[in-house]
ZAVEX-951723 format. One record per residue: residue number from 1; residue in one letter; x, y negated, z of N, C-alpha, C in turn. Coordinates in steps of 0.02 Angstrom, whole numbers, padded with zeros to 5 digits, always signed. Layout:
% ZAVEX-951723
+-----+------+--------+--------+--------+--------+--------+--------+--------+--------+--------+
:  nr : rest :     nX :     nY :     nZ :    caX :    caY :    caZ :     cX :     cY :     cZ :
+-----+------+--------+--------+--------+--------+--------+--------+--------+--------+--------+
: NUM :    A :      X :      Y :      Z :      X :      Y :      Z :      X :      Y :      Z :
...
+-----+------+--------+--------+--------+--------+--------+--------+--------+--------+--------+
This chain:
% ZAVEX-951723
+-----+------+--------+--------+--------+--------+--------+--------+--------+--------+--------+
:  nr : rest :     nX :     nY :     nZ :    caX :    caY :    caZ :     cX :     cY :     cZ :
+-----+------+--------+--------+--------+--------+--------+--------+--------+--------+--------+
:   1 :    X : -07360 : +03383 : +04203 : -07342 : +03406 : +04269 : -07311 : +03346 : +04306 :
:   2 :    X : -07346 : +03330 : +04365 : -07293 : +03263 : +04392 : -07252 : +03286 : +04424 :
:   3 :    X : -07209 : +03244 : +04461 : -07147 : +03269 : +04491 : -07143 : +03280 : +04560 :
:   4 :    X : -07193 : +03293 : +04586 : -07218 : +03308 : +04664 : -07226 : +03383 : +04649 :
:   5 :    X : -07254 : +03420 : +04600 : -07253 : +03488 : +04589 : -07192 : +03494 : +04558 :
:   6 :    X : -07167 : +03476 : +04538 : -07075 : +03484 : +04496 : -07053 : +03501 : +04565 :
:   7 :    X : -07050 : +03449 : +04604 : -07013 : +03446 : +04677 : -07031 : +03522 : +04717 :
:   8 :    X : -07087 : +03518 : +04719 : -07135 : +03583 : +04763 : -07081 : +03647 : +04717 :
:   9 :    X : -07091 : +03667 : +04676 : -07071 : +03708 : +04651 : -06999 : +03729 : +04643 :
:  10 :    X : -06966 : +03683 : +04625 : -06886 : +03661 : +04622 : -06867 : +03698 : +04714 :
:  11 :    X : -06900 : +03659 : +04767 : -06896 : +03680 : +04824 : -06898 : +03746 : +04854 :
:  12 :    X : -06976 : +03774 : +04819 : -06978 : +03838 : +04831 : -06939 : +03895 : +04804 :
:  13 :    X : -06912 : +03877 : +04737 : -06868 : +03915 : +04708 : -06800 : +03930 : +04740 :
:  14 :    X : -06759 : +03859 : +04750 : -06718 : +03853 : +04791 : -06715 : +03907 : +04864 :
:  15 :    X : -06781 : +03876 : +04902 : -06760 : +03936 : +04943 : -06769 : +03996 : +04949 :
:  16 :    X : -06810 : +04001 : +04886 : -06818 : +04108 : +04881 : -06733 : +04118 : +04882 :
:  17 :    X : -06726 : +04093 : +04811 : -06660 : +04104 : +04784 : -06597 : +04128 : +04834 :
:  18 :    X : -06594 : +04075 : +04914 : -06557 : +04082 : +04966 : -06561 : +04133 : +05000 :
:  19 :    X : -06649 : +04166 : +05017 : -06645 : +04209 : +05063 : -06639 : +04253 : +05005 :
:  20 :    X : -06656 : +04277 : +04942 : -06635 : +04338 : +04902 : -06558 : +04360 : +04898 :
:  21 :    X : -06496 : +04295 : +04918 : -06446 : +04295 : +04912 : -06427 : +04316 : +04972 :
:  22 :    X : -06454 : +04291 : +05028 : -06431 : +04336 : +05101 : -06466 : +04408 : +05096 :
:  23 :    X : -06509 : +04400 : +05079 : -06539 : +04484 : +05080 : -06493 : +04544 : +05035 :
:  24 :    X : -06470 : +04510 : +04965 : -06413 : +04551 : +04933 : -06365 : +04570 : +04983 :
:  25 :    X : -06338 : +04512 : +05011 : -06274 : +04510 : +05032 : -06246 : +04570 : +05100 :
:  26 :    X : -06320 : +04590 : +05098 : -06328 : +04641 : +05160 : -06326 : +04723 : +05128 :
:  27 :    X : -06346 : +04731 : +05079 : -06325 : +04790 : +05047 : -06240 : +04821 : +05071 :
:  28 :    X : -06209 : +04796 : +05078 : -06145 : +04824 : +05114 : -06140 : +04862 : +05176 :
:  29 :    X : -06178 : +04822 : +05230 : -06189 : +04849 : +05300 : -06236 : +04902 : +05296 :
:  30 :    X : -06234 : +04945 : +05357 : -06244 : +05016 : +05358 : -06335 : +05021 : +05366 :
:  31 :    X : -06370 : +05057 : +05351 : -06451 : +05034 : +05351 : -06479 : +05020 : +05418 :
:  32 :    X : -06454 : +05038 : +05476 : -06473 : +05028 : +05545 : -06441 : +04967 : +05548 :
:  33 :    X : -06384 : +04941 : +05555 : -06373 : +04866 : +05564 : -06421 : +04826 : +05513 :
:  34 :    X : -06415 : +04846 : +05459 : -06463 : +04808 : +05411 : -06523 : +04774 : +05409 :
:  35 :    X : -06566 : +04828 : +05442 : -06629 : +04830 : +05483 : -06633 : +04785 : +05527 :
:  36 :    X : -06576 : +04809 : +05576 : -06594 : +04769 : +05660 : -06583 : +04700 : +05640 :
:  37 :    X : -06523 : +04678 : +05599 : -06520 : +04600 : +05570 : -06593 : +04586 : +05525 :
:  38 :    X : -06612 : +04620 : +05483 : -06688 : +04569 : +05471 : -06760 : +04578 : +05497 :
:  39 :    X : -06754 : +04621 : +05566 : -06800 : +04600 : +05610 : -06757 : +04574 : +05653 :
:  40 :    X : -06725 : +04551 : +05684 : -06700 : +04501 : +05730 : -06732 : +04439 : +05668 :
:  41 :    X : -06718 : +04434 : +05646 : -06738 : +04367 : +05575 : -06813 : +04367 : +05584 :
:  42 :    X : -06841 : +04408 : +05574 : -06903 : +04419 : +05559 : -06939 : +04398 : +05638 :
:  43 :    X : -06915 : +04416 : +05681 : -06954 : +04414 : +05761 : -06938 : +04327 : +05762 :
:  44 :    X : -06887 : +04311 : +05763 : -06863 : +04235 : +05777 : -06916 : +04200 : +05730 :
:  45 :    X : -06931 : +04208 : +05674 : -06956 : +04182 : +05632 : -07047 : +04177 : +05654 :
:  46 :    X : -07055 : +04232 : +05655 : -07131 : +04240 : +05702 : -07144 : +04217 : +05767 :
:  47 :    X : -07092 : +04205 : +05788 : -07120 : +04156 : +05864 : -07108 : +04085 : +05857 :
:  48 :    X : -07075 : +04056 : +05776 : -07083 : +04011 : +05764 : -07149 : +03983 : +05732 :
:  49 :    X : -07156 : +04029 : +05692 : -07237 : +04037 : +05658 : -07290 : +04010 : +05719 :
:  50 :    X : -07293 : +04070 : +05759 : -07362 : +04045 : +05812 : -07336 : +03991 : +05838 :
:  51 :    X : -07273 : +03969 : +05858 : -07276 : +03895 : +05912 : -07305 : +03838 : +05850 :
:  52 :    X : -07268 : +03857 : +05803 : -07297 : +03797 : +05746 : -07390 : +03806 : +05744 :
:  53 :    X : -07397 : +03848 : +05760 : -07473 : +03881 : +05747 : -07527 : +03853 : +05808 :
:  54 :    X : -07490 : +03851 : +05858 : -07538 : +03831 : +05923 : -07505 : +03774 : +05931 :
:  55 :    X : -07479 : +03739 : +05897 : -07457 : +03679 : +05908 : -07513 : +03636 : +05866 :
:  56 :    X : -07504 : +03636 : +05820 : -07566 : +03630 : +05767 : -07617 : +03622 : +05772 :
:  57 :    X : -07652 : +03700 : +05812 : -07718 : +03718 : +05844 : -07728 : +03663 : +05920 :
:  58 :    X : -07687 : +03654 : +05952 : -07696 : +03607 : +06015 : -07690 : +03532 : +05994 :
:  59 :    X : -07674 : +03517 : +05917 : -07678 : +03463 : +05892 : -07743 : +03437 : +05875 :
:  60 :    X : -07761 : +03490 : +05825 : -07817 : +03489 : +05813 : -07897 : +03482 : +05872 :
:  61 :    X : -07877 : +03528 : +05925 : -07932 : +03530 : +05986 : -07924 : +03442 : +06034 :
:  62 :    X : -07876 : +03415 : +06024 : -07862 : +03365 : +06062 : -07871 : +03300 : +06003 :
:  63 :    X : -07892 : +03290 : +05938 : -07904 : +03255 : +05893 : -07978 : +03268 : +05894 :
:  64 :    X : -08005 : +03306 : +05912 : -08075 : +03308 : +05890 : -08122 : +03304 : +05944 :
:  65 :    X : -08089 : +03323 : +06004 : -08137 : +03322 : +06095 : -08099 : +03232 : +06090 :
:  66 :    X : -08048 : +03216 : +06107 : -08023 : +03167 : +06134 : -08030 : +03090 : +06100 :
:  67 :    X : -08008 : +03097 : +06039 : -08013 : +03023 : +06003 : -08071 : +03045 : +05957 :
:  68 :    X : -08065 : +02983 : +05934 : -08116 : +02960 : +05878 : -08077 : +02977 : +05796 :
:  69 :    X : -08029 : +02994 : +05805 : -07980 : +03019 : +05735 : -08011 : +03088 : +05700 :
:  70 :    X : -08026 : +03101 : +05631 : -08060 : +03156 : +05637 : -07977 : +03200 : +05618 :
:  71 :    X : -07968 : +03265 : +05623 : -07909 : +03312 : +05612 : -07899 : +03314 : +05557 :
:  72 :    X : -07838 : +03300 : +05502 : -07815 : +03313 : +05439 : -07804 : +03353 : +05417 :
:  73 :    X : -07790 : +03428 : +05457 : -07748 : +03479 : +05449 : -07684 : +03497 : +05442 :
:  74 :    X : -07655 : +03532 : +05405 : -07577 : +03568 : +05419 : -07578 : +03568 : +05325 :
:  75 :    X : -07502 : +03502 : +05318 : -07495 : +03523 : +05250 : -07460 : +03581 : +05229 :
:  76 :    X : -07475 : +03630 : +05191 : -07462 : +03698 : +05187 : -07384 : +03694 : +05156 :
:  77 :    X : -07374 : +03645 : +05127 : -07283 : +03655 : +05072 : -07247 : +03644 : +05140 :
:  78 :    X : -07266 : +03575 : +05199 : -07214 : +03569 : +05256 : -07196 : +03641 : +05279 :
:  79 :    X : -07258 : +03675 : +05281 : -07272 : +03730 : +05356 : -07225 : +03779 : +05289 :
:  80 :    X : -07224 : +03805 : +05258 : -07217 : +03850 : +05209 : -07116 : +03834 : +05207 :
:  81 :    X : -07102 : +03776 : +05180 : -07043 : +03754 : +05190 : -07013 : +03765 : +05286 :
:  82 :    X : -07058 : +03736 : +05319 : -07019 : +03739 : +05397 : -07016 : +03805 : +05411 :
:  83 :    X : -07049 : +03888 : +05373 : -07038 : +03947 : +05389 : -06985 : +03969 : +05342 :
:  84 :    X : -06993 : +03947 : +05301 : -06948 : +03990 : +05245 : -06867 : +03974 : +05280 :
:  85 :    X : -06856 : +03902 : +05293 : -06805 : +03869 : +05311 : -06778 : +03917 : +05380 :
:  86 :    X : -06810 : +03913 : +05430 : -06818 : +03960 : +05483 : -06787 : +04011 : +05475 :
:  87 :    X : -06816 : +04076 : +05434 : -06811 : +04114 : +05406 : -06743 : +04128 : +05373 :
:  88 :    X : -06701 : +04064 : +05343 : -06659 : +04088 : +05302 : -06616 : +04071 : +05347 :
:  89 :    X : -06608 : +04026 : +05393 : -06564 : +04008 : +05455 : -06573 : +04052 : +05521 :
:  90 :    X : -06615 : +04100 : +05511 : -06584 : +04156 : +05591 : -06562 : +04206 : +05547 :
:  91 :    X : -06578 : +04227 : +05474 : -06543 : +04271 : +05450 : -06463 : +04273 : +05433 :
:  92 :    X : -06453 : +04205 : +05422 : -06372 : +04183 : +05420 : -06362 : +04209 : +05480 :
:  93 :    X : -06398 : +04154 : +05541 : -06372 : +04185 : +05597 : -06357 : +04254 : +05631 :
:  94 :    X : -06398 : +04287 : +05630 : -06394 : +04339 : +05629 : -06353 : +04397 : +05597 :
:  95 :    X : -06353 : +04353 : +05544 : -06301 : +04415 : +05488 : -06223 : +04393 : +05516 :
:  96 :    X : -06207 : +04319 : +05533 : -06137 : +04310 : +05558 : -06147 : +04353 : +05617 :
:  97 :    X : -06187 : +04358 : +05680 : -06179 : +04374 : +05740 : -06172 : +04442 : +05744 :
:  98 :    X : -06224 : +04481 : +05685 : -06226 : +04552 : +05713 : -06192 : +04583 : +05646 :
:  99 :    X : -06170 : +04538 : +05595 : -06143 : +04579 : +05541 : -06094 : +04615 : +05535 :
: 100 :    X : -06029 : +04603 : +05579 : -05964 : +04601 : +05596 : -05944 : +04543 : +05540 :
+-----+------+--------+--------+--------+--------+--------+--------+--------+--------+--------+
């Protein structure tokens, strides 16, 4: 196993691990606050998704009409890491803002 998948993995674990630990940590609050904090998480997170998504897509349409560069695509661990990350940072947020 080289250490680029050690890393990948080590990473991904790491941040399940974080949002499983905010997601526990919500078992206290009442099920309607509970809720509204991980879709507030969840909505923030999805309009990060598509801007990353048509950002990408207008990358791609402007690499392939415009230059002579052919498109590389979207490495999936960045995009996968820049949501998860997302994800675990509006839920903090959120959980300080609307948790009491």
């Amino acid at each position: 196993m080289s250490w680029e998948v050690g890393v990948f993995f080590s990473s991904l674990a790491i941040l399940v691990l974080l949002i499983a630990i905010t997601l526990v940590s919500q078992f206290k609050l009442g099920d309607e606050r509970k809720s509204f904090i991980k879709m507030k998480a969840q909505s923030y997170t999805f309009m990060v998704t598509i801007g990353v998504l048509l950002v990408e897509f207008f990358e791609s349409v402007y690499m392939n009409v415009w230059t002579k560069n052919p498109y590389e695509g979207m490495n999936p661990f960045t995009f996968l890491v820049a949501i998860s990350t997302t994800y675990l940072i509006s839920l903090f947020i959120s959980n300080k803002k609307y948790g009491g």
